[in-house]
C-alpha positions in Angstrom: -177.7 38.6 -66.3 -176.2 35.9 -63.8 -173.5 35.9 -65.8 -172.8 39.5 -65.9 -173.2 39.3 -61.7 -170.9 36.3 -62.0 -168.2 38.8 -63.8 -168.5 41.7 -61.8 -168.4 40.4 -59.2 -165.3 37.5 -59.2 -162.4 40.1 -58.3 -164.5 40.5 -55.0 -164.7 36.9 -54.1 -161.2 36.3 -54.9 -160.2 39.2 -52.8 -162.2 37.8 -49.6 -160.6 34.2 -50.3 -157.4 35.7 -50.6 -158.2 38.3 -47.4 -159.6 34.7 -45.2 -156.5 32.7 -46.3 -154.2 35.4 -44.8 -156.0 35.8 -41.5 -155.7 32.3 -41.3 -152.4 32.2 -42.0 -151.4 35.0 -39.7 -153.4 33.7 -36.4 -151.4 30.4 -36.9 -148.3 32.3 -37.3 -149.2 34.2 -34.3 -149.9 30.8 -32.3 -146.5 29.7 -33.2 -145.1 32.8 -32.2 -146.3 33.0 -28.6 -145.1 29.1 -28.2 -141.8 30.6 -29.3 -141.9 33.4 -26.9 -143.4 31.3 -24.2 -140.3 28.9 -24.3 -137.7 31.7 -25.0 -139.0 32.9 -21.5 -138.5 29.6 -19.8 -135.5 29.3 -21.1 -133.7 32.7 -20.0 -135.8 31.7 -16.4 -133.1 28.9 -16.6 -130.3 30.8 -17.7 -130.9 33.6 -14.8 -131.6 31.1 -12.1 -128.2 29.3 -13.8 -126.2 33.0 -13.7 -127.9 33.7 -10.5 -126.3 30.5 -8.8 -123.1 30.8 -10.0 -122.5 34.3 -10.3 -123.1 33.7 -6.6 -120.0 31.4 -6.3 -117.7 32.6 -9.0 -118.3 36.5 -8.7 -117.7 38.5 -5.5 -121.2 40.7 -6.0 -124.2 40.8 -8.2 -124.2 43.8 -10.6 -127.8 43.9 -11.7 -130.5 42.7 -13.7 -127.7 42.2 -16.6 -127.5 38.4 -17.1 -123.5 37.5 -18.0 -124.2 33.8 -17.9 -122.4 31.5 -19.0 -119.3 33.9 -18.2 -117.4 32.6 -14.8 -115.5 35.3 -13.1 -113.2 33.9 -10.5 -111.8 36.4 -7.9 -108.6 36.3 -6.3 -110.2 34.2 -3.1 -111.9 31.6 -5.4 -108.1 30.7 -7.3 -106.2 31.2 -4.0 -108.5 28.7 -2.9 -108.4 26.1 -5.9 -104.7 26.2 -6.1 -104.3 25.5 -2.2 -106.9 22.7 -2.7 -104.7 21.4 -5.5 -101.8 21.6 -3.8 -103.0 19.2 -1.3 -104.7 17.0 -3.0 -101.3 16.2 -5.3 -98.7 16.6 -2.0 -101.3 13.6 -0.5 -101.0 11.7 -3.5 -97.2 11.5 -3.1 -97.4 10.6 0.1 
């Protein structure tokens, strides 16, 4: 009679082993996956602080919530202002 229990009942135990592995499984999965998320998140805090600084200095206004970072727009100030700086540091140097 045990053995006939034993029978019966084995496709059950293998399906709750089977069931407790993946739980297991998935919650560790799931632990990895919020460490993931958690430093995805600090880095694009880095990457907007980063866009937020120097989209500051390279673009004339901020246009959103959009991050464009690492693109560097320089308006026609910024280059004015470069090659004038240029030209006097190399008109000095010949001096």
């Amino acid at each position: 009679m045990l053995a006939f229990i034993v029978l019966i009942t084995f496709p059950l135990w293998i399906a709750l082993m089977a069931g407790g592995f993946g739980v297991i499984v998935g919650i560790i999965a799931a632990i990895f996956g919020i460490f993931a998320g958690i430093f995805g998140a600090i880095i694009g805090v880095i990457g907007a602080l980063l866009e937020l600084i120097f989209g500051g200095i390279f673009n004339w206004d901020w246009h959103g919530p959009q991050i464009h970072f690492p693109h560097v727009h320089l308006n026609g100030f910024v280059i004015a202002a470069i090659i004038i700086t240029l030209a006097i540091v190399f008109s000095k140097r010949r001096a």
